[in-house]
Residue frames relative to the residue before (quaternion, step in Angstrom):
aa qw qx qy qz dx dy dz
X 1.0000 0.0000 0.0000 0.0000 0.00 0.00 0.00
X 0.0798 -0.8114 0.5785 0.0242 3.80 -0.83 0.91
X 0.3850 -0.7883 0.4786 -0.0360 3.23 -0.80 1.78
X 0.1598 -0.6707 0.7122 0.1317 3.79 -0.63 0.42
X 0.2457 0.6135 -0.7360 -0.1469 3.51 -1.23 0.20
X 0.2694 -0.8146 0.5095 -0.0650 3.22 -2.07 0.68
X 0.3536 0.6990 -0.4456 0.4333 2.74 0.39 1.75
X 0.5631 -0.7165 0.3969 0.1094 3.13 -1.53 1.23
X 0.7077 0.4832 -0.1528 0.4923 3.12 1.67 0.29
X 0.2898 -0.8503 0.3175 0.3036 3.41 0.42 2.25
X 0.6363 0.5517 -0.4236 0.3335 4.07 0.87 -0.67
X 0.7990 0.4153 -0.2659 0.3442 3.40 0.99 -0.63
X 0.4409 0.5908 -0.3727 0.5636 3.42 1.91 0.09
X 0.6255 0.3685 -0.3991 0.5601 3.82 1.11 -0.48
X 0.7226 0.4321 -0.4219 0.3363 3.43 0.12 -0.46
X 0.6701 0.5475 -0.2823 0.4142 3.77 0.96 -0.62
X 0.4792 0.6897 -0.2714 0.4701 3.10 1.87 -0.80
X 0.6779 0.2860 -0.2519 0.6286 3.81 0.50 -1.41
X 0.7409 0.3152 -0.5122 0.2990 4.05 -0.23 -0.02
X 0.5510 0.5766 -0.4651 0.3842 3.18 1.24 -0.25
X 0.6288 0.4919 -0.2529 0.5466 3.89 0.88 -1.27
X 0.6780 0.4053 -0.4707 0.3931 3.30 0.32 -0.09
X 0.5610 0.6724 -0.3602 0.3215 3.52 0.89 0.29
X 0.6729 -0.2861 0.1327 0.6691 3.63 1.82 0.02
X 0.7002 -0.5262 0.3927 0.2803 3.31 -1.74 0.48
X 0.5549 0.6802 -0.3100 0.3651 3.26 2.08 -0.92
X 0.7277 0.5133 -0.1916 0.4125 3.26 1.02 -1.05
X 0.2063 -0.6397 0.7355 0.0854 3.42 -1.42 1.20
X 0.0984 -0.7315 0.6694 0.0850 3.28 -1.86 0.12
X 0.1612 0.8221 -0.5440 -0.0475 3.56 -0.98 0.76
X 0.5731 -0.6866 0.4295 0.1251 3.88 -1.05 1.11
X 0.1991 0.7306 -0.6528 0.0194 3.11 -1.09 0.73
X 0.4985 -0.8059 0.3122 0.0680 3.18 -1.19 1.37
X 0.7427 0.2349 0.0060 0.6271 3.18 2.01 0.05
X 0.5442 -0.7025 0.2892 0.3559 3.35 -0.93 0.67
X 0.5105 0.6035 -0.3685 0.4892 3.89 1.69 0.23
X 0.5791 0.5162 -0.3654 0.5145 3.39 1.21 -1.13
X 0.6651 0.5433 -0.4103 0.3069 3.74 0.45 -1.10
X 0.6650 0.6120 -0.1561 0.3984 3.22 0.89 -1.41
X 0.6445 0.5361 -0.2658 0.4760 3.53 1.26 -0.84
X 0.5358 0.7399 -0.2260 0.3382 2.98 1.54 -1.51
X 0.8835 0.1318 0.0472 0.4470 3.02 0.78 -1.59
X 0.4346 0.4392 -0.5855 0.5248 3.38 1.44 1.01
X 0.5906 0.6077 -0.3633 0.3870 3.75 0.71 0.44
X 0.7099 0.1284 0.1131 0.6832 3.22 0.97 -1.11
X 0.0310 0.8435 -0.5363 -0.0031 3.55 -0.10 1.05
X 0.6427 0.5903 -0.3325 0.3576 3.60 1.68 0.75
X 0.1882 0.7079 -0.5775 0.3606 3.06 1.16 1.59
X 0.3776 -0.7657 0.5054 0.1254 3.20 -1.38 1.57
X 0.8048 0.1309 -0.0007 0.5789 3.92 1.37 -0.56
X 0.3772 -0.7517 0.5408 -0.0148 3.76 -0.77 0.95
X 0.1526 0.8079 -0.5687 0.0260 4.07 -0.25 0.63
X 0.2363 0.8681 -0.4350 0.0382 3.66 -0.04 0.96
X 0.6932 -0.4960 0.4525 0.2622 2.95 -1.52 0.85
X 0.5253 -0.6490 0.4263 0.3481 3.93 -1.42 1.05
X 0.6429 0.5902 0.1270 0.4714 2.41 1.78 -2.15
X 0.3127 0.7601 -0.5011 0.2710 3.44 -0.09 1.43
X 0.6808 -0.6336 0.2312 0.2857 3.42 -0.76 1.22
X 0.6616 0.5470 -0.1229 0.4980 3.25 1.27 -1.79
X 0.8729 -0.0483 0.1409 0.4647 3.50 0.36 -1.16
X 0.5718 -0.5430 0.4765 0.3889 3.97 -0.95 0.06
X 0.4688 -0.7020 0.4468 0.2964 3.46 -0.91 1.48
X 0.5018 0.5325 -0.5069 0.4557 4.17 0.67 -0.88
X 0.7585 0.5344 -0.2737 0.2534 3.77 0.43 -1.21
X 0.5995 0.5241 -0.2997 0.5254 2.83 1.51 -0.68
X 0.7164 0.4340 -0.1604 0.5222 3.21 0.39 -1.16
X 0.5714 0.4255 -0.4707 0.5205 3.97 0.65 0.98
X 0.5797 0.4857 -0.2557 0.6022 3.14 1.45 -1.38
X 0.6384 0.4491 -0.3759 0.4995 4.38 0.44 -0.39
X 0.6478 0.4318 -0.3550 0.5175 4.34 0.81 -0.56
X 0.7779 0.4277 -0.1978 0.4158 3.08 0.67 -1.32
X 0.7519 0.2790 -0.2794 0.5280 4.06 0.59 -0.07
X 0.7225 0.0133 -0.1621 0.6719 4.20 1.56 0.09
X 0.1439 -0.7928 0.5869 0.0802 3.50 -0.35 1.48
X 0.7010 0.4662 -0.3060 0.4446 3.45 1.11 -0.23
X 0.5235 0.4048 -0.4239 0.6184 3.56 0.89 0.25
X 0.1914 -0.7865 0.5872 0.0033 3.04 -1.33 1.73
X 0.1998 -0.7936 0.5686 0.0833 3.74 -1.24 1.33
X 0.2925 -0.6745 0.6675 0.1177 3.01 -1.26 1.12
X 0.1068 0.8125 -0.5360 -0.2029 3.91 -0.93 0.49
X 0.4272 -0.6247 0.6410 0.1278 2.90 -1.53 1.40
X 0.0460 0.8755 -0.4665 0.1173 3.19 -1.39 1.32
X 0.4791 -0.6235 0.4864 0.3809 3.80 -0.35 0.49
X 0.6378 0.5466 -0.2035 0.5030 3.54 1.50 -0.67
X 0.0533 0.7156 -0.6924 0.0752 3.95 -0.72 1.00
X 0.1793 0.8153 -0.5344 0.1323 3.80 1.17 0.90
X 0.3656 -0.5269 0.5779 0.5047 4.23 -0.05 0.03
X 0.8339 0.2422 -0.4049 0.2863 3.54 0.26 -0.83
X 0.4726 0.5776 -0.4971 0.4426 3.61 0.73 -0.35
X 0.7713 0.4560 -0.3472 0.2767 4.06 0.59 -0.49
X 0.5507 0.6481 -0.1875 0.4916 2.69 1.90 -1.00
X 0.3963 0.5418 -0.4090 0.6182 4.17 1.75 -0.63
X 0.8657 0.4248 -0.2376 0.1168 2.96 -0.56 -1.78
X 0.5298 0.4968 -0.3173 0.6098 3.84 2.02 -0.52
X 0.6155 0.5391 -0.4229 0.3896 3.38 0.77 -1.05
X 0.8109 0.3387 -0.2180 0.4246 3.80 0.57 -0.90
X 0.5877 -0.7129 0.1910 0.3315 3.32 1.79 0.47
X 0.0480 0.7639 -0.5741 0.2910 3.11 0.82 1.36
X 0.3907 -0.7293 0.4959 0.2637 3.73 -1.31 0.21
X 0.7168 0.1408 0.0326 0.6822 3.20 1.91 -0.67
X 0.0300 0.6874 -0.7167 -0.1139 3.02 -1.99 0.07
X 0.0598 -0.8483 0.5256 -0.0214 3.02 -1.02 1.32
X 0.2555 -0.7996 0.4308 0.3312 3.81 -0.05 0.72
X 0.4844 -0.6434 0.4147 0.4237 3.90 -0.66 0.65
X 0.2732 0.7770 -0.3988 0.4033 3.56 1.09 0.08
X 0.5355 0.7799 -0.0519 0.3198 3.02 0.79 -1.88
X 0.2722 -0.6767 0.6146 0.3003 4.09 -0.29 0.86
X 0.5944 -0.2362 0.6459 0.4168 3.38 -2.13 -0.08
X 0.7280 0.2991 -0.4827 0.3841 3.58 -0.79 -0.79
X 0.6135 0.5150 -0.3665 0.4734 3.92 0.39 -1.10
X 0.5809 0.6994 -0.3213 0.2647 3.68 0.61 -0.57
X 0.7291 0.5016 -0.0984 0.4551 2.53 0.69 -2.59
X 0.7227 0.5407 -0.2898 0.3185 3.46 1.14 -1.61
X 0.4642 0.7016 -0.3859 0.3786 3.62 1.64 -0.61
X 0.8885 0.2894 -0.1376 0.3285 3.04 0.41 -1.71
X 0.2642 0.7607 -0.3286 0.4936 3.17 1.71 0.30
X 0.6056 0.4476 -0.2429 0.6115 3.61 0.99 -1.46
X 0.7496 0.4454 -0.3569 0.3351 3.08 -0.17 -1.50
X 0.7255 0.4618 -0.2708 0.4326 4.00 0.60 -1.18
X 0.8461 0.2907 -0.3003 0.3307 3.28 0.98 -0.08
X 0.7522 -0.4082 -0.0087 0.5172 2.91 1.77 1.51
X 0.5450 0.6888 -0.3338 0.3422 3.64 1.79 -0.36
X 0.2168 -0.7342 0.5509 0.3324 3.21 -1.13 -0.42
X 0.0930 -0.8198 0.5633 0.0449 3.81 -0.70 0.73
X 0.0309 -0.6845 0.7248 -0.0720 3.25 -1.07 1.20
X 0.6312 -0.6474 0.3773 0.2003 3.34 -1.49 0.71
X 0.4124 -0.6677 0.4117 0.4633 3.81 -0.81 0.22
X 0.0367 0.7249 -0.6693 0.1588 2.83 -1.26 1.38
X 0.6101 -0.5961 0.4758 0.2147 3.28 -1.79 0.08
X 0.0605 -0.7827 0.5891 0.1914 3.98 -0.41 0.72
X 0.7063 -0.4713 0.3300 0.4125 3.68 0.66 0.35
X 0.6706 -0.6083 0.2859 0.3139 3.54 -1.17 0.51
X 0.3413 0.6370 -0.4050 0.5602 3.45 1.97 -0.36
X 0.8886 0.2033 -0.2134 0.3514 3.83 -0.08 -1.08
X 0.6765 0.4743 -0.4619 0.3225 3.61 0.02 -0.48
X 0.5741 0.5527 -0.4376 0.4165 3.76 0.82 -0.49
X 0.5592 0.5954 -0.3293 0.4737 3.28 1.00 -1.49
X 0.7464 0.4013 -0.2944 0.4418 4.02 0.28 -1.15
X 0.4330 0.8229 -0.2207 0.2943 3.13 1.21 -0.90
X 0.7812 0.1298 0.1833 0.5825 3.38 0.80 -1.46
X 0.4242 0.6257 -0.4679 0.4579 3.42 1.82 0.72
X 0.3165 -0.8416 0.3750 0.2255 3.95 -0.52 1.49
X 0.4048 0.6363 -0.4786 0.4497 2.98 1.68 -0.15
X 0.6676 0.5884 -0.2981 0.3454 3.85 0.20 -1.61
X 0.6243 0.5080 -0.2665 0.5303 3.42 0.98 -1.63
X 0.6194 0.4919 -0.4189 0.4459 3.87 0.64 -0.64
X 0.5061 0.7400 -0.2847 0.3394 3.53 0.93 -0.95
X 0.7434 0.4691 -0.0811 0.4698 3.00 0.74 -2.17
X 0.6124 0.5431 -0.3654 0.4432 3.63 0.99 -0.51
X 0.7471 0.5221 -0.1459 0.3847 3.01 0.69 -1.39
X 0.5067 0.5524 -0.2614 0.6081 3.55 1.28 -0.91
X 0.6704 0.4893 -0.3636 0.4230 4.04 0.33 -0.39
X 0.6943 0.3692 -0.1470 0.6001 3.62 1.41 -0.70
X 0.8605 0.1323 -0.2009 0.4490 3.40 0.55 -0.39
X 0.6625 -0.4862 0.3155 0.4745 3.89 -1.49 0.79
X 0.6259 -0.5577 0.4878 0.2437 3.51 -1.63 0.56
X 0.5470 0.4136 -0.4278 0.5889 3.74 1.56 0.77
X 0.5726 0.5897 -0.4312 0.3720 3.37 0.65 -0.63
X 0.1807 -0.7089 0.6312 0.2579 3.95 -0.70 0.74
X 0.6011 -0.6146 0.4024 0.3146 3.97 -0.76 1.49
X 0.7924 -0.4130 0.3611 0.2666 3.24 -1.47 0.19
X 0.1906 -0.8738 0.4353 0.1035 3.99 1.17 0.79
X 0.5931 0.6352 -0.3167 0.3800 3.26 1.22 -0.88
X 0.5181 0.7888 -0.1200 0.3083 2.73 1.51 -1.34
X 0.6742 0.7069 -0.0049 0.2138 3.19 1.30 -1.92
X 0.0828 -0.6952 0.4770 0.5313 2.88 1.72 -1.58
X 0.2640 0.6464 -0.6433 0.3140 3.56 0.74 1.32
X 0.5024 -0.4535 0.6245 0.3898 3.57 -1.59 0.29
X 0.4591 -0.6318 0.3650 0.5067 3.56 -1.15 -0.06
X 0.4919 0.6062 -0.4408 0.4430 3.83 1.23 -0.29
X 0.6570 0.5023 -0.3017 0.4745 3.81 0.91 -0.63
X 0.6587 0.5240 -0.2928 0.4537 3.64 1.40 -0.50
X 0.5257 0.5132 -0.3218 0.5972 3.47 1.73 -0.62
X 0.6223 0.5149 -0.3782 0.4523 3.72 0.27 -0.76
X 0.6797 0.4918 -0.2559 0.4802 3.75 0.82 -1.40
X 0.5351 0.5992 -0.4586 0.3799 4.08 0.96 -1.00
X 0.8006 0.4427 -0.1009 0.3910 2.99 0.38 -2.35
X 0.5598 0.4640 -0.4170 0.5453 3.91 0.88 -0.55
X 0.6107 0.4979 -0.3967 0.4709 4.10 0.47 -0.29
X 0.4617 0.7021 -0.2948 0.4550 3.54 1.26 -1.08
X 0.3912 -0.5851 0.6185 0.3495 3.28 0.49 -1.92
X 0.8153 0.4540 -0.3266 0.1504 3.34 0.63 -0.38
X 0.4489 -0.7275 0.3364 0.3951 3.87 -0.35 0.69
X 0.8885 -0.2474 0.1593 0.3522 2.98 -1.52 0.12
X 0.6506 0.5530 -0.2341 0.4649 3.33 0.52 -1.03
X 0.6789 0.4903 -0.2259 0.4976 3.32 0.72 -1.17
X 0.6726 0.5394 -0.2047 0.4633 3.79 0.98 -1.10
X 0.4294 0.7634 -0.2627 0.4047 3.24 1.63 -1.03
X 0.7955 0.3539 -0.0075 0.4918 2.99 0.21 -2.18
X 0.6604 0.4505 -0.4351 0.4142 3.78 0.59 -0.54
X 0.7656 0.4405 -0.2654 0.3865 3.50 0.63 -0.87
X 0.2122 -0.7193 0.4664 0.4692 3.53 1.85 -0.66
X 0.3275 0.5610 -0.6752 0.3494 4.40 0.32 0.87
X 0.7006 -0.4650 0.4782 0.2534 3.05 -1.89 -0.25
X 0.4805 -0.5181 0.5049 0.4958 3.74 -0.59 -0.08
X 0.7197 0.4639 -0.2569 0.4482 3.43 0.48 -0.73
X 0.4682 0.6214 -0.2575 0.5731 3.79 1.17 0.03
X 0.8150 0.3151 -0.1969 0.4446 2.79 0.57 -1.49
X 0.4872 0.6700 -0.3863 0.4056 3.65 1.20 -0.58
X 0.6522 0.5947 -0.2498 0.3982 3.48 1.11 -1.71
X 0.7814 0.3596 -0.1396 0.4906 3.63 1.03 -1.06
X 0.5051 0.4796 -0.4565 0.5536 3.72 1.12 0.14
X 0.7836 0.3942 -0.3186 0.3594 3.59 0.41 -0.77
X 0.5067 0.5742 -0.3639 0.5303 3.42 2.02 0.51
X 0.6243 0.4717 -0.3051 0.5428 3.38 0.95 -0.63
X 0.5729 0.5707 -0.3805 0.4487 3.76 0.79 -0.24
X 0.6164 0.5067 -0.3438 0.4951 3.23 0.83 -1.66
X 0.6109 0.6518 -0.2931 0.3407 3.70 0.31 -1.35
X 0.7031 0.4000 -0.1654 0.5642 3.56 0.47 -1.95
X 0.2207 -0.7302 0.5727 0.3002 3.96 0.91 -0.66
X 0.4428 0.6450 -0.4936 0.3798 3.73 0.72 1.22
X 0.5392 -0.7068 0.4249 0.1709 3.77 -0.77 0.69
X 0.8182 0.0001 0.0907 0.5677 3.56 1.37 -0.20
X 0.5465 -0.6938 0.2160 0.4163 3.43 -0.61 1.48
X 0.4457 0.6593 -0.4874 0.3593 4.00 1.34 -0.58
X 0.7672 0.4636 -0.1706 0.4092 3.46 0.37 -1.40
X 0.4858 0.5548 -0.3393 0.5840 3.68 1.26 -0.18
X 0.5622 0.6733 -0.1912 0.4405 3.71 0.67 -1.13
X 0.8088 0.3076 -0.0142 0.5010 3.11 0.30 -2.03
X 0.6680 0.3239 -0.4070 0.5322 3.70 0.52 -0.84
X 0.5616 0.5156 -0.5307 0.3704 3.95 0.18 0.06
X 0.8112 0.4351 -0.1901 0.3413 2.66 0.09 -1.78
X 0.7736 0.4504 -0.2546 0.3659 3.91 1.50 -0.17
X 0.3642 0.7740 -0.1658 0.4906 2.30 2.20 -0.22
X 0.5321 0.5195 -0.1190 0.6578 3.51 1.59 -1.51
X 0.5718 0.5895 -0.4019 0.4048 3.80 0.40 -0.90
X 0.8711 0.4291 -0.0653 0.2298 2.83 0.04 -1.65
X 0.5521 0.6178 -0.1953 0.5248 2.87 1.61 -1.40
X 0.8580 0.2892 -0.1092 0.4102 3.62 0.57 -1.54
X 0.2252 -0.8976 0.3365 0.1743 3.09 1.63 -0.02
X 0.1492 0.8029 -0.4531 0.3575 3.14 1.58 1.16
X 0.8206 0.3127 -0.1859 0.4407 3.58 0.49 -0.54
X 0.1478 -0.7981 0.5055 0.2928 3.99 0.37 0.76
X 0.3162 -0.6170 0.5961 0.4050 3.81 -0.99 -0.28
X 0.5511 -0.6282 0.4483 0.3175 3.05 -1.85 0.94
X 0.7434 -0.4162 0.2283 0.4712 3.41 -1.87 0.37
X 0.4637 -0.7005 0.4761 0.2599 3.37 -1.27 -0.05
């Protein structure tokens, strides 16, 4: 496995370096200190398997980068590490299709277990608050409460029994691949439906999850799963 990290800071590119290598003999890692170096990096060598960047970069704005990373390799998944654990800076950073957010805050063990998720197709955002408007709302969502059951029996990669949900099974495929990250278009083609189709059956799975937008669907799962499986610790405070 071959790791980019990105970041403008040489102590914290060494330090991310040894937690990253310390994950197996399989695993290479290489560094780039800016958002030009990155870019070179990986119009050169386009067989990097995972991406970890920085918001906060000398050369250019991290969101920018990291549109300009979805939009020129949709299959190469980024996780961004950040000095930032803002709700809104996480809530951007899925929205523009990140795979992860991790606050540098954040133990090594929380780390490894992120990118773990992320490589094996998950998405992982941190515990956090969505405001008193949303957790009640998730709260009393039977679909979610199905979640939590299901997340007690099965690993914290495993997407729960959908059937389960009161999802159709075409609504349970839509829900897999929208956990995945991927947008419509992308769901489109895997399933062979329409973009429009697919729109028709995300905005069912919303209604269902009782969440207002495919981010929040994402996050209340995927913390939902946290919590339940207690697979991911949070970092120190």
């Amino acid at each position: 496995m071959k790791v980019l990290l990105i970041d403008d800071h040489p102590l914290i590119l060494s330090a991310l370096q040894t937690v990253i290598l310390s994950m197996g003999d399989h695993v290479s890692v290489s560094t780039a200190d800016s958002g030009r170096t990155a870019r070179d990096t990986l119009r050169q060598d386009l067989s990097y398997d995972l991406v970890l960047l920085d918001l906060q970069l000398g050369d250019v704005d991290g969101f920018d980068l990291l549109a300009d990373l979805r939009s020129r390799y949709p299959a190469l998944p980024v996780v961004v590490v950040s000095a930032s654990d803002r709700t809104s800076d996480v809530i951007r950073a899925i929205d523009m299709g990140a795979m992860g957010f991790v606050p540098k805050r954040a133990s090594n063990d929380t780390l490894l277990d992120a990118l773990q998720q992320v490589i094996s197709g998950g998405v992982y955002v941190p515990p956090m608050s969505m405001g008193a408007d949303f957790q009640p709302t998730l709260a009393h969502s039977p679909a979610l409460r199905q979640v939590q059951q299901q997340a007690q029996v099965s690993d914290f990669q495993s997407v729960p029994s959908l059937r389960d949900l009161g999802l159709t099974y075409r609504q349970a495929q839509v829900l897999h691949l929208l956990l995945k990250g991927q947008p419509n278009k992308m769901i489109a083609r895997e399933l062979g439906l329409s973009v429009e189709t697919i729109k028709d059956h995300v905005a069912s799975v919303l209604r269902l999850l009782s969440v207002s937008s495919r981010t929040q669907a994402v996050i209340a799962v995927s913390q939902m799963l946290q919590r339940q499986a207690g697979a991911l610790p949070a970092g120190p405070r």
